[in-house]
C-alpha positions as CSV (number, residue, x, y, z in Angstrom):
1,X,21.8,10.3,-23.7
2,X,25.8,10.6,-23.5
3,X,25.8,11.2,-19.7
4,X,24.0,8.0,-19.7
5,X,26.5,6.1,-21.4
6,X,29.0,7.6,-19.1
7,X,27.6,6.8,-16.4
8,X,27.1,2.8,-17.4
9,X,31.0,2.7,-18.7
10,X,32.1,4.0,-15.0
11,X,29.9,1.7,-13.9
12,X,31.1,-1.5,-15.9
13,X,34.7,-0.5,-15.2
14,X,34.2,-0.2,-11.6
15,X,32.6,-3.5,-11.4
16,X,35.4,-5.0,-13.6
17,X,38.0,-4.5,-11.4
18,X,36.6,-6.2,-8.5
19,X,38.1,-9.6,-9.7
20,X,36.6,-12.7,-7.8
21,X,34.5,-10.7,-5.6
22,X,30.7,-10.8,-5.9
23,X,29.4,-7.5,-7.4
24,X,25.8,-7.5,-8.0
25,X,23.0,-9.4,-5.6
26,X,19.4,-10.2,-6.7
27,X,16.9,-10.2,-3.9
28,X,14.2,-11.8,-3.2
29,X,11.8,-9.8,0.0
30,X,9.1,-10.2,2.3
31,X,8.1,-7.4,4.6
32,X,5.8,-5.7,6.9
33,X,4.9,-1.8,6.5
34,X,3.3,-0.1,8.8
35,X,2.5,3.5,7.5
36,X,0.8,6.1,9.5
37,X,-2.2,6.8,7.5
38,X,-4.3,9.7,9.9
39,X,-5.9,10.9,7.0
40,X,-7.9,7.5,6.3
41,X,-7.9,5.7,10.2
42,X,-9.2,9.1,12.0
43,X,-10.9,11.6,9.4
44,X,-12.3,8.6,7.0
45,X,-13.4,6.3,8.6
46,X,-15.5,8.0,11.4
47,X,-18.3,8.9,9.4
48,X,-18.6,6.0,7.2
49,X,-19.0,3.8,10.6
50,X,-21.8,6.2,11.8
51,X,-23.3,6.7,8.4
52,X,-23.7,2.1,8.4
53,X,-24.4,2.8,12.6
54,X,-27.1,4.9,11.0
55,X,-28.8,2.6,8.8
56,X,-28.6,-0.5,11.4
57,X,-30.5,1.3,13.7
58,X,-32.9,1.9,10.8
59,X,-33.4,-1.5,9.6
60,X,-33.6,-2.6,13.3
61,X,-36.3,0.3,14.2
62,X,-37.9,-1.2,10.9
63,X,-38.3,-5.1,13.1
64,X,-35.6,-6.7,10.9
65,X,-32.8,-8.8,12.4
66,X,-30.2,-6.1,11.5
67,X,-26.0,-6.7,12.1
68,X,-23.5,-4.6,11.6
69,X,-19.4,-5.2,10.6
70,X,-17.5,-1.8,10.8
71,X,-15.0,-0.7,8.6
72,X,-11.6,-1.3,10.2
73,X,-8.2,0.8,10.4
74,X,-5.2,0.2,8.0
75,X,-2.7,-0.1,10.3
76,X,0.1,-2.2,8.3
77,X,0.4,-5.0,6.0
78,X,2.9,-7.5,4.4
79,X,4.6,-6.5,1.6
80,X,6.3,-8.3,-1.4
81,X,9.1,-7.3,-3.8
82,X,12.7,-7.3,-5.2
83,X,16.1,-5.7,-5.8
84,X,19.4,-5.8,-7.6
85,X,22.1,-4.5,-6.0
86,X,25.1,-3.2,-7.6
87,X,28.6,-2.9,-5.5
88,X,30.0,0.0,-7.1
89,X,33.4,-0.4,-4.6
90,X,33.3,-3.1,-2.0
91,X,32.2,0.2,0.6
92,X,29.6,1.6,-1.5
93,X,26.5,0.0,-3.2
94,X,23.7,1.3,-5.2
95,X,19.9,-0.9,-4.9
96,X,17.1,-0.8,-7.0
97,X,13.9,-2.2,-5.8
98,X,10.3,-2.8,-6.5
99,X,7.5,-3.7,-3.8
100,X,3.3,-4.6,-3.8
101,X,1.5,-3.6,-0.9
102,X,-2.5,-4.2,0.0
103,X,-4.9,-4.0,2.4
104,X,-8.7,-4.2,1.8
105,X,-10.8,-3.0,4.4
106,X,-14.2,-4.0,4.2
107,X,-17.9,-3.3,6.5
108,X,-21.0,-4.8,5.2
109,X,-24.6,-4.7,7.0
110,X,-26.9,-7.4,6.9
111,X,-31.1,-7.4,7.9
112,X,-33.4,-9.9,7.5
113,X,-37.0,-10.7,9.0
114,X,-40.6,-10.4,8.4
115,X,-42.4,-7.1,8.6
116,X,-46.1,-6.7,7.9
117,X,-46.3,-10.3,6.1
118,X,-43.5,-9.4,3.8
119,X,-40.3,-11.1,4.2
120,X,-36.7,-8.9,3.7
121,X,-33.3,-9.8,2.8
122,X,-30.8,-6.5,3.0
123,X,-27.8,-6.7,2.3
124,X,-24.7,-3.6,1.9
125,X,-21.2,-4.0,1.2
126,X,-18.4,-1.4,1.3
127,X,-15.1,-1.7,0.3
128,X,-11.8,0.1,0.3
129,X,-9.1,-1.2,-1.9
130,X,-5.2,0.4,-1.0
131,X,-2.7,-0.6,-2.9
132,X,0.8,0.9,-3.3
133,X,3.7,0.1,-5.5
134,X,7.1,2.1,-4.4
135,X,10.1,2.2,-6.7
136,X,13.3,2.1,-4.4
137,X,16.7,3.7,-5.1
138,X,18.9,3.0,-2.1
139,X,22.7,4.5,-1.9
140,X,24.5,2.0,1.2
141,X,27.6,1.9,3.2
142,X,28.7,-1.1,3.4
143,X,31.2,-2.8,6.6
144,X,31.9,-6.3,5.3
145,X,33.9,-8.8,7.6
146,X,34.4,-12.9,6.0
147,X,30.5,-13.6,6.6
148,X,28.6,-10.8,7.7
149,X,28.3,-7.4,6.1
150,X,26.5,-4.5,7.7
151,X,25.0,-1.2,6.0
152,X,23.5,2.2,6.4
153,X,22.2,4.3,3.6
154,X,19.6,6.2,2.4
155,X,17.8,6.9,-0.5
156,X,14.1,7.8,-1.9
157,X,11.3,5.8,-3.9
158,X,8.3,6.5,-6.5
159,X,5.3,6.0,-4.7
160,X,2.2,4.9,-6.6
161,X,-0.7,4.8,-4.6
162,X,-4.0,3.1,-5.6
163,X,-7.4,3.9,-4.1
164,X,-10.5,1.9,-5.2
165,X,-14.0,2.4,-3.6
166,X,-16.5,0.2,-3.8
167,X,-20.1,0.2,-2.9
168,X,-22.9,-2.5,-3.6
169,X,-26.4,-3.1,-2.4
170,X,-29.3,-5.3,-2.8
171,X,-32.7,-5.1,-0.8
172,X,-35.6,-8.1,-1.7
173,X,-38.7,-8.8,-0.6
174,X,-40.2,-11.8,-0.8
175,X,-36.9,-13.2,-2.9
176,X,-37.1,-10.4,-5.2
177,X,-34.7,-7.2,-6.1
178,X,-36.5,-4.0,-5.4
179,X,-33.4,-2.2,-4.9
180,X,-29.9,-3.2,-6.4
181,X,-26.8,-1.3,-7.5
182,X,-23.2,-0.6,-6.8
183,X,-20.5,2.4,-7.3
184,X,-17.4,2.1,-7.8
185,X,-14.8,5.2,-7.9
186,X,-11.2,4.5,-8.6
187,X,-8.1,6.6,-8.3
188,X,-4.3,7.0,-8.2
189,X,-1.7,9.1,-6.8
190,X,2.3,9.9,-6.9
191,X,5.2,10.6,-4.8
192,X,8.7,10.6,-4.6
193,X,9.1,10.2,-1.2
194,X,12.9,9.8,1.3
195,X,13.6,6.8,3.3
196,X,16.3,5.9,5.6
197,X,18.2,2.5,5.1
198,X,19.9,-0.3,7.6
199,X,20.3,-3.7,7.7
200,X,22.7,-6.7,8.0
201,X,23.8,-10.2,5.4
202,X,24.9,-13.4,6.4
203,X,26.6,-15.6,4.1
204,X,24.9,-19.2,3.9
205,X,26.9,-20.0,1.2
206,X,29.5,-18.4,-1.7
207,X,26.3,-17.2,-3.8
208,X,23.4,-17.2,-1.6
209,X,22.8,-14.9,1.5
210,X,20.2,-13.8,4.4
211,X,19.5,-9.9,5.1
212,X,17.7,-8.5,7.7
213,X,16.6,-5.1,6.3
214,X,14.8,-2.0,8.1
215,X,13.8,1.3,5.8
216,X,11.7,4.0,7.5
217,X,10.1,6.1,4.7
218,X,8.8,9.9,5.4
219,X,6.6,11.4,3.4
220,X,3.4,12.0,2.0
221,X,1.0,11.1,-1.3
222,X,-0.8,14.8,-1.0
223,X,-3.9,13.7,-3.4
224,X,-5.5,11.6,-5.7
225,X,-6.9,11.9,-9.2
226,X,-10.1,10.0,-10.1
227,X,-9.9,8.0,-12.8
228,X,-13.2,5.8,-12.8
229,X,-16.5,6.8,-11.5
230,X,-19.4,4.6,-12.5
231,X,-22.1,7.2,-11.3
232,X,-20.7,10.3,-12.1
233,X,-18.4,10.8,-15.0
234,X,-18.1,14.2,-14.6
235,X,-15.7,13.8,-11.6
236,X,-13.1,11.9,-13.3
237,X,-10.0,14.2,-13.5
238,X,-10.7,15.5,-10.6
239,X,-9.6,14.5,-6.8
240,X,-10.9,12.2,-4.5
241,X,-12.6,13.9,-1.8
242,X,-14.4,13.0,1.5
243,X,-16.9,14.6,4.1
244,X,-15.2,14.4,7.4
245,X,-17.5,14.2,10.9
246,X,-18.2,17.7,10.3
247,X,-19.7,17.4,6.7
248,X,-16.6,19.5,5.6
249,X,-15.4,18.0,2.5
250,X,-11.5,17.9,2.0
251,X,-9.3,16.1,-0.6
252,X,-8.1,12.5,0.9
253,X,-3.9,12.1,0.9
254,X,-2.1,9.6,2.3
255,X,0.4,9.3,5.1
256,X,3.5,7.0,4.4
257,X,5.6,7.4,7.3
258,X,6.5,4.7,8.6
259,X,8.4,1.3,9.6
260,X,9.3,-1.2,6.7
261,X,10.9,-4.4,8.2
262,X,11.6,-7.3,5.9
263,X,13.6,-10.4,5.0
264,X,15.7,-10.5,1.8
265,X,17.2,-13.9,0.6
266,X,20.2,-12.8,-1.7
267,X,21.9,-14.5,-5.0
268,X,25.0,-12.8,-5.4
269,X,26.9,-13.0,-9.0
């Protein structure tokens, strides 16, 4: 607890002695990530897609009016956060930061039609809910001229990573449920995970500024703990696992490497 209070005097004496200049900046971002996810786009997804391909076919061998929409690839997605940004020295600045990302994939099939006098209404929905929630600490260079300030640092951020699965159903005949349920399995993960820093301000005004910011993040959530199953509670505690192509079932993890670009507006005190 002392080194703490060390640290926070050095701090407010370096900031005192900056005078008139601006010393701390509150941001305000919007961003696209992109982050290489292999684990999910090329062992995941496969056999989910034939598994649904599967069942169409079925339904359609069956003389129903069967249609399929595939589960798609998480490729990137906007992201949404904020920072404060202390100037330790006019060189050197330390950021912390907070971002949301999501993406929800979805497939569904749907049949319909009348077989043997009876009329059907299928319906399946699958879902896959990724979420993830960094915690950014971000040590920058800084090389200031009367508007514009370039930087290059680096730093590392808390990954939380959110998968939710979610399956429902519902199969009628003649307007009435026969078969109806859903599943749902929910789980988290953590990482502390590098990244790579650069960007540029411009001054619109004394207190207000425009970034341009690029962070490439390396790394790697290795697994995920279940924390909700509505079929089986047995498996909570336990990872998330899937069957690949192969039937060989392996824990899921999840990629992060990647490009995040975004667009900061700055209030600087």
């Amino acid at each position: 607890m002392k080194r703490v209070f060390v640290i926070l005097g050095i701090l407010f004496i370096s900031l005192s002695s900056f005078g008139a200049e601006k010393r701390v900046a509150i941001s305000f971002r919007a961003g696209l990530y992109s982050p290489s996810s292999q684990t999910y786009n090329d062992d995941v997804i496969p056999p989910i897609n034939n598994m649904l391909t599967e069942f169409t076919a079925w339904l359609s061998s069956a003389g129903l009016n069967a249609k399929l929409d595939e589960l798609d690839e998480i490729k990137g997605g906007m992201t949404y956060g904020g920072e404060i940004e202390f100037f330790v020295v006019p060189q050197f600045s330390l950021a912390f930061g907070a971002e949301l990302w999501k993406k929800k994939p979805s497939a569904s099939v749907k049949a319909n039609g009348v077989v043997g006098g009876d009329s059907y209404d299928i319906s399946e929905d699958y879902q896959i809910e990724a979420s993830l929630t960094p915690l950014l600490l971000t040590l920058r260079v800084n090389l200031s001229s009367e508007r514009f300030r370039a930087y290059l640092g680096g730093g590392a951020g808390y990954y939380m990573g959110k998968i939710l699965v979610k399956d429902e159903w519902d199969w009628k005949e003649n307007g009435v449920s026969f078969e109806k349920g859903s599943h749902q399995i929910e789980s988290t993960g953590e990482s502390i995970i590098p990244h790579v820093n650069g960007g540029f301000d411009f001054d619109l005004s004394e207190n207000l500024s425009i970034s341009a910011d690029l962070r490439y993040s390396f790394g790697t959530i290795k697994s995920f703990e279940i924390k909700k199953d509505t079929t089986d509670p047995t498996s909570i505690g336990k990872n998330l696992t899937y069957e690949d192509v192969n039937g060989v079932e392996k824990d899921f993890k999840w990629e992060l490497s990647g490009f995040n670009f975004g667009v900061n507006l700055k209030i600087k005190f």
